[in-house]
VEXMARDO-627044 format. One record per residue: residue in three letters; x, y, z of N, C-alpha, C, O in turn. Coordinates in steps of 0.001 Angstrom, whole numbers, plus 524288, in hexadecimal, padded with zeros to 5 digits. Layout:
ALAXYZXYZXYZXYZ
...
//
This chain:
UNK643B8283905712963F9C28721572E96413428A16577D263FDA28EA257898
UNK644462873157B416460A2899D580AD6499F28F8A5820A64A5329260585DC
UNK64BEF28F4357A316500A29516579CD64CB7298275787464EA629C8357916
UNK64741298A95765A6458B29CA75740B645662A04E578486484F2A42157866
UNK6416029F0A57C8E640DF2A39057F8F645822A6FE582B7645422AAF158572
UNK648C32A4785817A64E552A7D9583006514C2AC95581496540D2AFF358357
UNK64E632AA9B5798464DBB2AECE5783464BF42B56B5783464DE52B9BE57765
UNK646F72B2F8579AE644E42B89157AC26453E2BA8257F746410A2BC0D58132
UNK64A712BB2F5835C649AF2BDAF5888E64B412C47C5855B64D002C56E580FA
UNK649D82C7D0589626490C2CD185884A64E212CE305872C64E662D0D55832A
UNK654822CCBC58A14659372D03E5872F659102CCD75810B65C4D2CED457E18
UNK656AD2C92257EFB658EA2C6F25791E654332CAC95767C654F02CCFC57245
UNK64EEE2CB5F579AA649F92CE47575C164E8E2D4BF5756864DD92D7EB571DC
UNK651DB2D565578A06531B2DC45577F3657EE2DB3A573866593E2DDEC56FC3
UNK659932D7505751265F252D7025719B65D3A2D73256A9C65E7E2DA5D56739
UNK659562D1E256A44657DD2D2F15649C6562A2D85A562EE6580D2DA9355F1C
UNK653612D9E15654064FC32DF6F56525653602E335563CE652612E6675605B
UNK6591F2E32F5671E65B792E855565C56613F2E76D55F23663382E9B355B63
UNK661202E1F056272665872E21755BAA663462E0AC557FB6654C2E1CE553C4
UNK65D702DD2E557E865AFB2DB2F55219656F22E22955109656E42E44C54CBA
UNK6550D2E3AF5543C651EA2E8E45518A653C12EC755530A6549A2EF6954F56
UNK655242EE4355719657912F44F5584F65BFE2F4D4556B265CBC2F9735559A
UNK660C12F16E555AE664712F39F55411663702F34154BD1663872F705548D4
UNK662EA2EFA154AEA662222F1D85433265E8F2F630541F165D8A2F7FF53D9B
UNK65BF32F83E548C5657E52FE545454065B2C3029B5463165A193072554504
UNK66033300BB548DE663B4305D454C4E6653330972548756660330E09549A5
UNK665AA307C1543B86671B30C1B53EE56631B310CF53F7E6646F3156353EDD
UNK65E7630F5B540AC65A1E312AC5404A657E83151A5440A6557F3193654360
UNK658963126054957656F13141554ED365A29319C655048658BC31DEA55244
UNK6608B3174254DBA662C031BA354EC3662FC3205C54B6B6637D3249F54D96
UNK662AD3201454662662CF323D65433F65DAB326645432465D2132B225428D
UNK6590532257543DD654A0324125436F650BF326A253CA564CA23290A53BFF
UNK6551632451538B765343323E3532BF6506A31E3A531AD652F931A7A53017
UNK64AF631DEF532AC648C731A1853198646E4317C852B4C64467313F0529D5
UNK649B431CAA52855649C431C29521BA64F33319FB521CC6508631B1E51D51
UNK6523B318345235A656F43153252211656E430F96522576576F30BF352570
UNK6555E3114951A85654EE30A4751A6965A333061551C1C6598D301B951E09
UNK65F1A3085951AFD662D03051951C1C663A5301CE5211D665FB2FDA6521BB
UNK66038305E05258D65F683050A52A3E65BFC2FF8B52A4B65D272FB4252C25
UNK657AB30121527C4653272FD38527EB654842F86C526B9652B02F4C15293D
UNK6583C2F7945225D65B752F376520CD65DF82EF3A523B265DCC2EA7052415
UNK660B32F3B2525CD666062F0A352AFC6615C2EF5452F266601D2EABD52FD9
UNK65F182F2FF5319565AAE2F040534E9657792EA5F5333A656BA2E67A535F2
UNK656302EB4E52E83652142E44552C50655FC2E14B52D8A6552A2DE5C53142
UNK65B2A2E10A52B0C65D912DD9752ACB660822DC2C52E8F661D72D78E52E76
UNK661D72DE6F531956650A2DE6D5391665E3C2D9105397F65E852D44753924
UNK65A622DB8D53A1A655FD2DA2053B7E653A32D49B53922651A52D13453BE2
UNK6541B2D463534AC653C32CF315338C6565D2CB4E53308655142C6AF53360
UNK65B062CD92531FC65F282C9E15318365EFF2C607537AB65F342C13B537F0
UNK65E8B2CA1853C7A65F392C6D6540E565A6D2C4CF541F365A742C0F6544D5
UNK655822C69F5401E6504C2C1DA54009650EA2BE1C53D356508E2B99F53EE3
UNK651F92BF3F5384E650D72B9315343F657522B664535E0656F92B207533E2
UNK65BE92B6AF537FD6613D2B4FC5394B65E6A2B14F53E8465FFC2ACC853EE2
UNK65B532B2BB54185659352AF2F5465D656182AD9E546546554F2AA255498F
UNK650852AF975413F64D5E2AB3D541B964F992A47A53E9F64E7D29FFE53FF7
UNK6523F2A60A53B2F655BE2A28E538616572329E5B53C47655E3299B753C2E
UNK659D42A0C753F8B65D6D29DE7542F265AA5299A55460E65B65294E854663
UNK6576329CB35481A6558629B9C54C1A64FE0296605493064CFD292DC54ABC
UNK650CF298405460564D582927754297650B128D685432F64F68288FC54491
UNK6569E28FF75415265A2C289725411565E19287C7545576606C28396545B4
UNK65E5A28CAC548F96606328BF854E7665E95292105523065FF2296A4552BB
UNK658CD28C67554E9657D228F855590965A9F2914F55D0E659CE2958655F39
UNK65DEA28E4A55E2B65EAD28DAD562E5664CB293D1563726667A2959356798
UNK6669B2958B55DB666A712983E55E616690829CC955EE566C7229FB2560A1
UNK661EE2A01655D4C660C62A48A55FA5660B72A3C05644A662BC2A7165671A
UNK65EAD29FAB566586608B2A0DC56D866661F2A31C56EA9667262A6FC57152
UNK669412A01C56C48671E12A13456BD06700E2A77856C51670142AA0957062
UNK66F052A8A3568ED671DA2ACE95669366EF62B06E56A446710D2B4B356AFB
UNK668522AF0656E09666FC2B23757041669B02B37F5758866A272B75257867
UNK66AD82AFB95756F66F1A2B1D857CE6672212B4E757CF1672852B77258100
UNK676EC2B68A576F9679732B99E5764567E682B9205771E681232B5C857500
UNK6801C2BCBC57A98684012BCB65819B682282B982585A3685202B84058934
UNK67D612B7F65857E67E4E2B47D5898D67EEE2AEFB58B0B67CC12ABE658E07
UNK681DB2AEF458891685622A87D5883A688482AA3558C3C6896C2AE8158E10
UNK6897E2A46D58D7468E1A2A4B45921A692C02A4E759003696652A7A159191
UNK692BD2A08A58A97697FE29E1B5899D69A9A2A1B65842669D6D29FA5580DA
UNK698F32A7925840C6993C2ABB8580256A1042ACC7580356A3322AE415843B
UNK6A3262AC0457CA46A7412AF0957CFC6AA3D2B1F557E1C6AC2B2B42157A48
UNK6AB8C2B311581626AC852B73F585E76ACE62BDD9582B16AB212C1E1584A2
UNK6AF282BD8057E696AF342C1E257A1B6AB662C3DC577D26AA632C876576DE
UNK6A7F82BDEA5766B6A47E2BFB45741069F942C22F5769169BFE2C33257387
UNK69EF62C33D57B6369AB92C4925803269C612CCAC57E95699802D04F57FD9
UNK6A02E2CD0657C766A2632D21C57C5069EAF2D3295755269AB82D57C573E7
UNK6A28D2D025572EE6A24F2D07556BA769CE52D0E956A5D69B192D48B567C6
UNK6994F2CBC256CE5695652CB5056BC5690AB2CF9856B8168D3C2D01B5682D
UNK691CD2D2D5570B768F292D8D6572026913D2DBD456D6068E132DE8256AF1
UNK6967B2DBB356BC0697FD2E06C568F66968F2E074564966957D2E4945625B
UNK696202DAC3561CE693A62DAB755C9968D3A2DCBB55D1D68B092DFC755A1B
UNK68AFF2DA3B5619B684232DCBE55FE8685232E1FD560046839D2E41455BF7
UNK687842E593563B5688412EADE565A8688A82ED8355EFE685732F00955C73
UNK68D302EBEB55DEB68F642EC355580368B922ECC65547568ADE2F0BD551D5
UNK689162E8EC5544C682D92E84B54FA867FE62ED4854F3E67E4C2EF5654B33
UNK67F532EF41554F967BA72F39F5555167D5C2F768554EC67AC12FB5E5541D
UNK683382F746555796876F2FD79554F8687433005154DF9689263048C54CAD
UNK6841F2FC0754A17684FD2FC355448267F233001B544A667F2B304E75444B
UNK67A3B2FCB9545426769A3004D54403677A23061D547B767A443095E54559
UNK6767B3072554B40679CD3097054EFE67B1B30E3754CA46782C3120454C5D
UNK681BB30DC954A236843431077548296818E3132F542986821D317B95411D
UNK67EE630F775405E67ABC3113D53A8A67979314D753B7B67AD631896538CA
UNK675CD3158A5405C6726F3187E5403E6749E31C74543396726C320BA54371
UNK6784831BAC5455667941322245490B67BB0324CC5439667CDF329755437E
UNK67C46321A753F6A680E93241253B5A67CCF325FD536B967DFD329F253444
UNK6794B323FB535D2673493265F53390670C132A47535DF66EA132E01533B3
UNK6710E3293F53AE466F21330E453E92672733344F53D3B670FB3380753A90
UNK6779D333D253EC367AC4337E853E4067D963396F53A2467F9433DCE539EE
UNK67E1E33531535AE680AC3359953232686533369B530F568857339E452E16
UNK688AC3324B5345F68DF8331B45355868F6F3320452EF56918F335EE52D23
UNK68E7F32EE352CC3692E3329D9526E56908732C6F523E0692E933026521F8
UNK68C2E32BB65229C6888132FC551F476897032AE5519A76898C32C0E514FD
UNK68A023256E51C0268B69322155159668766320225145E684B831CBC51676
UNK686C53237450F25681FC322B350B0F6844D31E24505A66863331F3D5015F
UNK6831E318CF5082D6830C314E85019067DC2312EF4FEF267960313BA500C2
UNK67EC0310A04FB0A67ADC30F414F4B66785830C514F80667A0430A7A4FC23
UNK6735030BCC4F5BE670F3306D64F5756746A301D54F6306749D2FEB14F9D3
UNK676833020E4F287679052FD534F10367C992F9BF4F53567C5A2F5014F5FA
UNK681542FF334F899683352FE224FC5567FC32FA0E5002A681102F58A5012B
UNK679C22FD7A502936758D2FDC850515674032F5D450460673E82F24A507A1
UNK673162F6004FE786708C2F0BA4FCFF674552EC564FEDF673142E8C1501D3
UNK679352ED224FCB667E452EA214FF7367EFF2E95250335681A52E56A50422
UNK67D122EC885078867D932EAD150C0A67A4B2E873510F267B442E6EA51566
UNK674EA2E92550CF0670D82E5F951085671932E19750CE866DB02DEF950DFA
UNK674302DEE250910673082DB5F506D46790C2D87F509A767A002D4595076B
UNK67BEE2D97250CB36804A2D8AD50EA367F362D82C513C06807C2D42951614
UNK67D382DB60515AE67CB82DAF151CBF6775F2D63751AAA67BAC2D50F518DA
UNK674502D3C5519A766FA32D177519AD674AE2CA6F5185D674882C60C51A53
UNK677FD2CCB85149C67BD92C62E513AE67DA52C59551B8767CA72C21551EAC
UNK680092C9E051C09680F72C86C5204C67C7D2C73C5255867D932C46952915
UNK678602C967524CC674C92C6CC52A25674422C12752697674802BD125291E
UNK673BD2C0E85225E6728E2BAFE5207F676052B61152131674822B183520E9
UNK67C1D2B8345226067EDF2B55A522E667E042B58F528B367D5C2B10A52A37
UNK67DC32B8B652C5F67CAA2B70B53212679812B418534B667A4B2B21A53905
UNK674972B3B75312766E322B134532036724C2AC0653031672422A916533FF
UNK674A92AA7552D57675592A57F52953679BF2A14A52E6F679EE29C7E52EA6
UNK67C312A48453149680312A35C5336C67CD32A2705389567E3A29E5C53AB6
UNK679E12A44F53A896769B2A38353F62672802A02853DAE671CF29C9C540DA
UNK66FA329FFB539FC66E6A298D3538FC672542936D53810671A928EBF538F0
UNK675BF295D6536586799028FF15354067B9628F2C53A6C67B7428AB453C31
UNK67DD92939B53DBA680D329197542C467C73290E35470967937294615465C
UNK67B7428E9254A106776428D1E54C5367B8D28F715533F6798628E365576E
UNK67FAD291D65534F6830B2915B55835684ED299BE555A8688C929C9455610
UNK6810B29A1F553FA683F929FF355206681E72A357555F767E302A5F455463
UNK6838A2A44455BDD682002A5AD55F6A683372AB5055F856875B2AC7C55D61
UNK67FB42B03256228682552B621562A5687CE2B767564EF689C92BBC156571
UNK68A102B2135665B68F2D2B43656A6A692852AF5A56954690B22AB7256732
UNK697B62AFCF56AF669B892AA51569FA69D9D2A6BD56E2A6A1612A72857120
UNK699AE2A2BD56D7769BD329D625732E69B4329A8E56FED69A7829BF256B64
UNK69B95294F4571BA69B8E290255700D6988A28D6A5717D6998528AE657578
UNK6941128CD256F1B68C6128BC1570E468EAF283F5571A268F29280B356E21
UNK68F8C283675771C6915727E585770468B7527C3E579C768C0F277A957B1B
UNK687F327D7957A986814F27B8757BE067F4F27BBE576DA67B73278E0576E8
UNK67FF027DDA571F56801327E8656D576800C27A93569BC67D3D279D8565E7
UNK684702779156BF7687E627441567E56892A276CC562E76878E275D255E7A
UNK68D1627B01564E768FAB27E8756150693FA27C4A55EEA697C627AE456182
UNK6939927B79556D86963127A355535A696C627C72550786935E27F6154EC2
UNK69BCD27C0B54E7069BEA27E975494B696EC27FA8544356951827BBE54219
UNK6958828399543006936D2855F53D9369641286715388D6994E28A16537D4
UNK694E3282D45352769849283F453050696992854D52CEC698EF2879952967
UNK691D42843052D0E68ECC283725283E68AFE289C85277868B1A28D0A52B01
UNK6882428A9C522E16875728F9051F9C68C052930D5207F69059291B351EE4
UNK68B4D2976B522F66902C29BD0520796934A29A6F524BC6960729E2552617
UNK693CC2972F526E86983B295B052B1269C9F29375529736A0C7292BE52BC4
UNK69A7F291D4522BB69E1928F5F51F216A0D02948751BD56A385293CE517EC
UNK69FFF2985A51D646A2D529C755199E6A64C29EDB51E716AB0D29E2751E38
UNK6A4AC2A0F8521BB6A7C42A4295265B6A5E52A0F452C676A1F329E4552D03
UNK6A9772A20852FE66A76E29FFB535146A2742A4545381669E782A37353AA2
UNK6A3AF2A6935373D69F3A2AC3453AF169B452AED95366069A832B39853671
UNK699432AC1C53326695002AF1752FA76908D2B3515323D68E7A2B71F53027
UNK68FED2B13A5376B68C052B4F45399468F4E2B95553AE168CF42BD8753AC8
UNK6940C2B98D53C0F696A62C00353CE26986A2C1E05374669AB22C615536D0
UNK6974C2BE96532CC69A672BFFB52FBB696A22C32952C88698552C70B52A43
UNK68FD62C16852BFD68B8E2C35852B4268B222C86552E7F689B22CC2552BDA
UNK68BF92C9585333F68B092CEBE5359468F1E2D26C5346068D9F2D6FD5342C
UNK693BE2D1A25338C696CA2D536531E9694452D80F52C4A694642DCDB52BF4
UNK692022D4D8527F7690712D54E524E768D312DAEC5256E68E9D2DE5A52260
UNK689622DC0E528AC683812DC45528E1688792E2A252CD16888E2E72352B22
UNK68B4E2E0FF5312568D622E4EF5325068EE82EB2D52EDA68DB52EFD552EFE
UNK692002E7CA52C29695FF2EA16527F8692C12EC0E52457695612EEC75215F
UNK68D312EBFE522D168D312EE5251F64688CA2F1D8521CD687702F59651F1A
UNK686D72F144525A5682AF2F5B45283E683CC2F90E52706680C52FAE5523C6
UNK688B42FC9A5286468A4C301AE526E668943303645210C687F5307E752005
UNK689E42FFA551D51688FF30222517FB6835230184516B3681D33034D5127E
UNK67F1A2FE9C51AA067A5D3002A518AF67688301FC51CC5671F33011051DE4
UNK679F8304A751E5667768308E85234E679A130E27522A26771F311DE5245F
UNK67F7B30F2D51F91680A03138651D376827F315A85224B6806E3199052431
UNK686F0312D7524E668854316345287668F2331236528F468FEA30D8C529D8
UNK692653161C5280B696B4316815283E699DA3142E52CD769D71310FD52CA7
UNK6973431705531DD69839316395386E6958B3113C5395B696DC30EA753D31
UNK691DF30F8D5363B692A030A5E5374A694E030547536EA6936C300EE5385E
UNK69882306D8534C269E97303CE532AD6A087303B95385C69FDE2FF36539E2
UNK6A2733066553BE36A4AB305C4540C66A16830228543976A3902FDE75442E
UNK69B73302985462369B7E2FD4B5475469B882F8E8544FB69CAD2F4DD54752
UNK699F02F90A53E9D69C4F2F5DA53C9B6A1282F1FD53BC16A1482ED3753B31
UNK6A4322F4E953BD56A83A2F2CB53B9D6AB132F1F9541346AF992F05A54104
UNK6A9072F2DE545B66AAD42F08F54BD56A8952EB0754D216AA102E76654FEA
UNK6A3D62EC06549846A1052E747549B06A39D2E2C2548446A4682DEE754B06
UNK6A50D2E396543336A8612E0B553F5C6AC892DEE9543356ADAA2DA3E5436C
UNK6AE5E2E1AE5459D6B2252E10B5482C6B3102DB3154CA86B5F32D76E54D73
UNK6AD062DE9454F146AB872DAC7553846AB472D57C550D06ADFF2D1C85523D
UNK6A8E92D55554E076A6072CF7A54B956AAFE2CA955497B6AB502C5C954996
UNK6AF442D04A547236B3D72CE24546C96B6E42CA52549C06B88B2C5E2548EB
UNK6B71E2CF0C54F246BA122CBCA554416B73F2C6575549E6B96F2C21A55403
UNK6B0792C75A556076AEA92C3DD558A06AE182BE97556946AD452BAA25592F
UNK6AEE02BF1D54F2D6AF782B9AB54CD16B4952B7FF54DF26B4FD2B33454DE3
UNK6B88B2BA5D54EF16BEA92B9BC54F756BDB42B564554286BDE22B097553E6
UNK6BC7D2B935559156BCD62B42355E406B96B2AF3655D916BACF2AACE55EE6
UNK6B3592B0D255AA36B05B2AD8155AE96B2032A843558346B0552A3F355982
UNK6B6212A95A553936B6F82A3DE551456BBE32A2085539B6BD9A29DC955223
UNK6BE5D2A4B3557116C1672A21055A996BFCF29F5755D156C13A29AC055CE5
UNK6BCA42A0D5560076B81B29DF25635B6B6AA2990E55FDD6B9CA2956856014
UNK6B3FB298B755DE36B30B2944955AAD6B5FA290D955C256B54328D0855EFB
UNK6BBF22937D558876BF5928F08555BB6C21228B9055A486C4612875955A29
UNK6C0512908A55FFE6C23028D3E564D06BFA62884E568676C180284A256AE5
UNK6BA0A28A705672E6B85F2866856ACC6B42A284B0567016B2142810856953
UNK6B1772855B561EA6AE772809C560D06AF6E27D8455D596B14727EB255911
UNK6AE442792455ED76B07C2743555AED6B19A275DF5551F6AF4D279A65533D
UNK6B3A02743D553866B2C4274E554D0F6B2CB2790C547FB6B2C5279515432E
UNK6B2DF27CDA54E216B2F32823B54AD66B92A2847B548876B9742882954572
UNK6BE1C2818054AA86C1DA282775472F6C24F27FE7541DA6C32E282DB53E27
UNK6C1E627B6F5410D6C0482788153C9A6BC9B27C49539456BED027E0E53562
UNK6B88C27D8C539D96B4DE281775370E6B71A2864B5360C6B5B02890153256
UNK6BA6728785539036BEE628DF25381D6C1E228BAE532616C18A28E9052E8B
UNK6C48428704531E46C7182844452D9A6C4872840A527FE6C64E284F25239E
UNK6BE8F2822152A2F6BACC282FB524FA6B9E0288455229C6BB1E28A4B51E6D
UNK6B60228A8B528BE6B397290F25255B6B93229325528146BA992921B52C8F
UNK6BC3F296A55240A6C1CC298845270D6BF7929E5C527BD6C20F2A18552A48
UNK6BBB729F85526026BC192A719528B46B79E2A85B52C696B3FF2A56652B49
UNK6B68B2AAF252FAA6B4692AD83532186AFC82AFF95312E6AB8E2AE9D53306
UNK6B0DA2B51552D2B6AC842B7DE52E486AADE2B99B526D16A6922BA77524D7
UNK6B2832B98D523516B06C2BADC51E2B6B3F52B63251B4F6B8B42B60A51C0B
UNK6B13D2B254517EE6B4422B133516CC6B8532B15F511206B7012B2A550CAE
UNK6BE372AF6E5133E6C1892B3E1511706C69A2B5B4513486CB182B4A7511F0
UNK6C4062B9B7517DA6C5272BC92519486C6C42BC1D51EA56CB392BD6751FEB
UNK6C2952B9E5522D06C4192B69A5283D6BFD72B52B52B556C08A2B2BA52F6B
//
């Protein structure tokens, strides 16, 4: 009971406020086409995915929406990741962002089917599902990378931790990658794909990290052997 109210101090009420609702309406704020259903789409689902992903959580580990509410402000944060961590949220918002300056002006001008359209909310929705799935099973799946040793931080193996080590980055790449094809904007492949980039690096050090300082987690590299596809790495 003692973490709740920690929650709600005014920078976490602005933080939710601007990446859970202002940034999934940015397709529209900026373009200002409030008939763009594709928009409306990516907005529900940015939007629910991160309500029903924390009320979830926060049913079977309270105590990790507190984690995840401090952010950056851990002490014992990664020295890299105090950098990465900014660049990926920054990143998130650079996608709707780019939609919509590319729907005003009509950069790409890329018009696809339905079908494309259906594929890819039925694809970005696998991926918030695999992120919600991975933030209930890991109870230590914190916004930034230390080693929650007040925690009693252990290995997670179990649900999709048994297919790849990083399912929760492996779910957002998902949901990344395909914005652009159901927002119909071309230019949104560039932050797309920097993103990709970032998320890349940051699983690279992060499972170094791991494999360096918490127990058990090289042994578990032996079991689940890939990362992010597996396969592939």
């Amino acid at each position: 009971m003692s973490a709740r109210p920690k929650l709600m101090t005014l920078p976490v009420i602005v933080q939710v406020f601007v990446f859970v609702i202002l940034v999934p309406f940015l397709p529209m704020l900026v373009s200002w086409h409030w008939d763009w259903w594709e928009a409306w789409y990516y907005a529900l689902l940015g939007i629910l995915g991160f309500i029903v992903s924390r009320v979830l959580a926060a049913k079977k580990h309270p105590d990790l929406i507190a984690e995840r509410a401090k952010f950056t402000r851990h002490d014992d944060i990664q020295p890299w990741d105090k950098v990465l961590a900014r660049l990926v949220g920054l990143g998130g918002a650079l996608i709707p962002l780019t939609a919509g300056l590319d729907m005003r002006y009509g950069w790409s001008m890329l018009k696809l089917g339905l079908g494309w359209k259906v594929a890819a909310i039925v694809l970005m929705s696998a991926g918030f599902a695999l992120g919600a799935w991975a933030l209930m099973e890991n109870r230590f799946f914190s916004g930034v990378v230390r080693i929650q040793k007040e925690r009693g931080h252990h290995v997670v193996s179990s649900g999709p931790y048994a297919w790849v080590r990083h399912p929760g980055y492996a779910g957002a790449l998902l949901t990344y990658l395909l914005s652009p094809l159901l927002l119909d904007s071309l230019w949104t492949f560039v932050p797309a794909g920097l993103l990709t980039i970032l998320l890349i690096v940051r699983t690279a050090l992060e499972d170094q990290t791991l494999q360096a300082e918490l127990p058990g987690y090289q042994a578990y590299t032996r079991k689940t052997r890939y990362r992010l596809l597996p396969g592939i790495w």
